[in-house]
ZAMARGU-4260 file (C-alpha; in steps of 0.2 Angstrom, whole numbers, plus 5000, padded with zeros to 4 digits):
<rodrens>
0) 5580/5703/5526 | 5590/5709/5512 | 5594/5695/5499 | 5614/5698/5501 | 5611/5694/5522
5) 5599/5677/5520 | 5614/5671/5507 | 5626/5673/5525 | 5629/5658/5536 | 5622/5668/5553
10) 5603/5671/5556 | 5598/5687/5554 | 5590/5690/5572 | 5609/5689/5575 | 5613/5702/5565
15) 5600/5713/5573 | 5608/5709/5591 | 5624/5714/5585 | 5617/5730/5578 | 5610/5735/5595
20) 5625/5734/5603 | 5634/5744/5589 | 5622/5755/5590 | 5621/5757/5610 | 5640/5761/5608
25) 5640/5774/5595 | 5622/5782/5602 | 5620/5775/5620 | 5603/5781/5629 | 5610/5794/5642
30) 5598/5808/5655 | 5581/5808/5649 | 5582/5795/5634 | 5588/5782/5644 | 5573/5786/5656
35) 5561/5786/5643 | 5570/5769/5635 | 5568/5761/5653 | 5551/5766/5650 | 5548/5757/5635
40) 5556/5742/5640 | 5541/5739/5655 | 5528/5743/5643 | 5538/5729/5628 | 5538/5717/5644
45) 5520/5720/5651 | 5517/5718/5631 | 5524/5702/5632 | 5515/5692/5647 | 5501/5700/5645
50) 5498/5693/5627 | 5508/5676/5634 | 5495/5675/5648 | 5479/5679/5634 | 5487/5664/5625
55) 5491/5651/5637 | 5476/5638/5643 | 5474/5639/5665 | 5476/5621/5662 | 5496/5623/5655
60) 5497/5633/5668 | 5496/5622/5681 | 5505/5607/5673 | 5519/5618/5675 | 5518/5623/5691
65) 5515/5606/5698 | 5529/5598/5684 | 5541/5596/5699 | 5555/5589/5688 | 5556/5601/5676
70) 5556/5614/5693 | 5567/5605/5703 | 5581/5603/5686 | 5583/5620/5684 | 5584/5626/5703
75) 5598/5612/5704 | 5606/5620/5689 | 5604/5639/5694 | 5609/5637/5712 | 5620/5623/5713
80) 5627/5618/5696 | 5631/5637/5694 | 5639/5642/5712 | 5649/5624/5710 | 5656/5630/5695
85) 5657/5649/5699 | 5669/5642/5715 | 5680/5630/5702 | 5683/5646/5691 | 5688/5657/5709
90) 5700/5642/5714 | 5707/5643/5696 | 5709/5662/5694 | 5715/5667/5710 | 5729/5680/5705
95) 5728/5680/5688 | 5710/5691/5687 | 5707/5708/5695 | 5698/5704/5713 | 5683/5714/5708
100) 5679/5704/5693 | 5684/5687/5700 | 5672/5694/5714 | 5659/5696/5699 | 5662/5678/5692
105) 5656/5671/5706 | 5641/5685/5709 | 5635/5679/5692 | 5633/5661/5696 | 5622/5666/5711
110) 5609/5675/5702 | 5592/5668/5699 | 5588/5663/5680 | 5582/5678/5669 | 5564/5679/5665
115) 5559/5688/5650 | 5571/5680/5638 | 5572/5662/5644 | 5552/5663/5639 | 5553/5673/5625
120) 5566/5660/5619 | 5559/5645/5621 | 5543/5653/5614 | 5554/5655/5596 | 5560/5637/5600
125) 5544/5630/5601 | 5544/5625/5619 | 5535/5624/5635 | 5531/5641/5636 | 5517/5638/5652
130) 5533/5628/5659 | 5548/5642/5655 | 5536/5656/5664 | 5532/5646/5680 | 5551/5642/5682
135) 5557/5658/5677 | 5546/5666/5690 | 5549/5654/5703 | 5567/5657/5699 | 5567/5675/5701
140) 5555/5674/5716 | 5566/5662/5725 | 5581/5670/5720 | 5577/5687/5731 | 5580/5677/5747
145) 5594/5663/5740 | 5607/5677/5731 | 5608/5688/5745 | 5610/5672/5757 | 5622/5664/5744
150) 5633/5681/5743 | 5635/5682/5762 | 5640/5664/5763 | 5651/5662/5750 | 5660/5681/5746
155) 5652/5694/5762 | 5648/5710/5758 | 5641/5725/5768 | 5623/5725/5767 | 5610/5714/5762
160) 5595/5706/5763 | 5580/5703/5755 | 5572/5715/5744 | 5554/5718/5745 | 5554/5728/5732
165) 5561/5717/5720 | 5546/5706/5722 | 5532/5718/5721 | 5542/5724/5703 | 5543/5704/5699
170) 5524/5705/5701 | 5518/5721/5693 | 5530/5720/5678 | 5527/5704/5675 | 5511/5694/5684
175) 5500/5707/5683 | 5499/5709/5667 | 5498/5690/5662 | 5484/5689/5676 | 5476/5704/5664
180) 5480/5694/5649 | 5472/5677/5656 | 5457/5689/5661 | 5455/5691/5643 | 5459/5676/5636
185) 5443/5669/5632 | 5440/5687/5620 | 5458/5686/5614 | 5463/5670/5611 | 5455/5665/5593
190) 5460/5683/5587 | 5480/5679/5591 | 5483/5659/5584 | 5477/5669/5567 | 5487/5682/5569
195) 5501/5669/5578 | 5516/5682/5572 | 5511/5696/5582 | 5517/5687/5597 | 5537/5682/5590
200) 5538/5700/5584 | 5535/5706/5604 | 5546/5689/5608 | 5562/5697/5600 | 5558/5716/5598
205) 5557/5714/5618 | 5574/5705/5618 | 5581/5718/5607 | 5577/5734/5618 | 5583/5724/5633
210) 5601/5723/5624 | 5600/5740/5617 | 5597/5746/5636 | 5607/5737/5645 | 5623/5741/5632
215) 5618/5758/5633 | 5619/5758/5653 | 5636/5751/5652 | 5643/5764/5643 | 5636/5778/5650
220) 5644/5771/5666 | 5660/5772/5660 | 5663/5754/5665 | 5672/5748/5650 | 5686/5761/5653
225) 5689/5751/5670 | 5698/5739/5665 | 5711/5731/5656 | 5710/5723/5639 | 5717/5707/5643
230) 5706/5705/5662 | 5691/5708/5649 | 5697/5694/5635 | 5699/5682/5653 | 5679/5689/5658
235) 5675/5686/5642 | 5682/5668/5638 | 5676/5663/5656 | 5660/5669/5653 | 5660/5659/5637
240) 5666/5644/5644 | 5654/5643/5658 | 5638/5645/5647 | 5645/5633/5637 | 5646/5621/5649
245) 5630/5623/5657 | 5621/5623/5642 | 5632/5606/5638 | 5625/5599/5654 | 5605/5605/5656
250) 5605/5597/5636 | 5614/5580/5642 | 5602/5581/5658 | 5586/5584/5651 | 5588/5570/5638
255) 5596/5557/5653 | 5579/5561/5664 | 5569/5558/5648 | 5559/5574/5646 | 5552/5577/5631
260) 5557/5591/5616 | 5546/5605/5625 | 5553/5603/5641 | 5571/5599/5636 | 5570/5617/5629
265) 5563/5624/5644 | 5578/5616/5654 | 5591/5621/5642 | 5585/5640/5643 | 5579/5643/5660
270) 5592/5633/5669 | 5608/5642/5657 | 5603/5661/5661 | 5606/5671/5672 | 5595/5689/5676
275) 5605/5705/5674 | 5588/5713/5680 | 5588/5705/5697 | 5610/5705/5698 | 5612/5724/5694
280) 5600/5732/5708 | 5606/5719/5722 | 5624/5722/5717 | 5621/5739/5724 | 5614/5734/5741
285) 5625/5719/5745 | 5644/5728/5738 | 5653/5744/5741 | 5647/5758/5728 | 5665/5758/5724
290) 5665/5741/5719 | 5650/5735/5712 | 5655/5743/5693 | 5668/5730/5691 | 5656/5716/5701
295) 5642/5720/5688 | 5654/5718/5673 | 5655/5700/5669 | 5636/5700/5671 | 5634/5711/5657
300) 5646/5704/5648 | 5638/5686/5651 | 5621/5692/5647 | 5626/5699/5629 | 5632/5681/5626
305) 5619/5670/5633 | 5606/5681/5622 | 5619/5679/5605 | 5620/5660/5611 | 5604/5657/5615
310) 5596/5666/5598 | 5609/5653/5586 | 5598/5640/5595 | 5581/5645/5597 | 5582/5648/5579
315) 5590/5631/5573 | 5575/5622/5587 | 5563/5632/5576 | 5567/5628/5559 | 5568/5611/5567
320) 5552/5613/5571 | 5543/5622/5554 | 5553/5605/5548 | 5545/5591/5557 | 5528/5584/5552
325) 5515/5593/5561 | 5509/5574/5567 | 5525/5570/5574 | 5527/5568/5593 | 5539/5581/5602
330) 5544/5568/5611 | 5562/5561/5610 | 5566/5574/5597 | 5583/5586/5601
</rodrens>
């Protein structure tokens, strides 16, 4: 980073997040690019759990599939502690927000938790990474069957149902290539802890694609031309506030319940996301065409801040963590 930038009080991963989005609103991948940019994205994300599953010992895996706690926390946080809270801000708005966007308020707090970024988060914040992917996952998988049951309790909509296809992109974008990856873990895994950076430069050049893309989507769409300034600054300032609380809360709860550093991170990521990957394509199958622009708005709107969030502090856990004596317990630490 240029000596002027480290001198500035904001990170400069930061920076590079904002330059995406500027550069998805001045150049936004449209026709064959943005095909060719979806492409690349897969391959960054196959990257990424593949060399996650070469890395991670079968034994991690399985403490966190069976660490029902940390699974049960963030399933509590994604699908109660988020719909609660999506029906405050409907009981609040009512009448003071377009109908489409207060719809999408409350579509946002039904989504499953992302996968990608809560991982590759908690991976820069030195967390339980074997615990992020099993939750994430499970998140994701569940979610497939909870959102669309959620949506047709708590708002209708034409349509529905569960997606099978959804699950078999969950499992060949993501689970195949970490089963490939823990295939060849045993040639793999002494050549990546020496070369340990390779894996953080796929952790946020993945995250970055993903904000350049989605950006790009949006304004190809046209759907910032749909509404009004002052119905966004509300989306916006909503969608600031809720992450905000929720992150307040998975921080407060993690450290009431007694987990430790690693797993308080995994809570605090994984249980504050939510996936524009899995909200977009049902958005389309559970809403009227007509609609589902505006529906899909504060999502993408919510995703940009939780990755701007949620970068400040994966950073700040990480220098925490470079700062801590290598012999000192993750335990008890925040």
């Amino acid at each position: 980073m240029p000596r002027f930038l480290s001198r500035l009080p904001i990170d400069g991963y930061l920076l590079a997040l904002i330059g995406m989005v500027v550069l998805a609103a001045l150049l936004p991948a449209a026709g064959q690019a943005a095909v060719v940019l979806d492409g690349v994205v897969k391959v960054a994300i196959a990257l990424l759990f593949f060399l996650y599953g070469a890395r991670m010992s079968p034994a991690a895996i399985g403490a966190g599939l069976m660490h029902w706690r940390i699974q049960g926390a963030i399933f509590l946080s994604t699908f109660l502690l988020f719909p609660l809270l999506g029906l405050i801000i409907v009981f609040l708005m009512r009448g003071s927000l377009q109908p489409d966007l207060l719809t999408g308020m409350l579509y946002l707090c039904l989504l499953p938790s992302t996968v990608q970024s809560s991982i590759a988060f908690t991976s820069i914040a030195k967390g339980n990474v074997a615990g992020a992917l099993t939750s994430a996952s499970l998140s994701n998988l569940l979610g497939v069957i909870i959102t669309p049951l959620l949506v047709a309790w708590l708002i209708g909509g034409a349509g529905g149902g569960v997606r099978l296809q959804s699950i078999l992109d969950i499992g060949l974008q993501i689970l195949a290539p970490f089963a490939v990856g823990q295939l060849f873990r045993p040639l793999l895994v002494g050549w990546l802890t020496k070369h340990a950076k390779l894996t953080s430069m796929v952790d946020r050049g993945s995250i970055l694609l993903i904000v350049y893309a989605a950006f790009s989507e949006g304004m190809v769409a046209g759907v910032w031309s749909q509404v009004s300034l002052g119905d966004l600054a509300k989306v916006l300032a909503l969608n600031i506030a809720l992450l905000g609380i929720v992150l307040s809360l998975t921080l407060l709860a993690g450290r009431a319940l007694k987990f430790d550093r690693g797993d308080r991170i995994v809570i605090l990521f994984c249980g504050s996301k939510k996936s524009m990957a899995s909200g977009i394509p049902m958005a389309g199958i559970l809403f009227a065409s007509a609609s589902a622009p505006l529906i899909v708005l504060p999502i993408m709107l919510f995703h940009q801040i939780q990755l701007f969030a949620c970068t400040i502090i994966a950073q700040r856990y990480a220098r925490e963590d470079a700062a801590r004596p290598k012999d000192e317990p993750q335990a008890g630490t925040a």
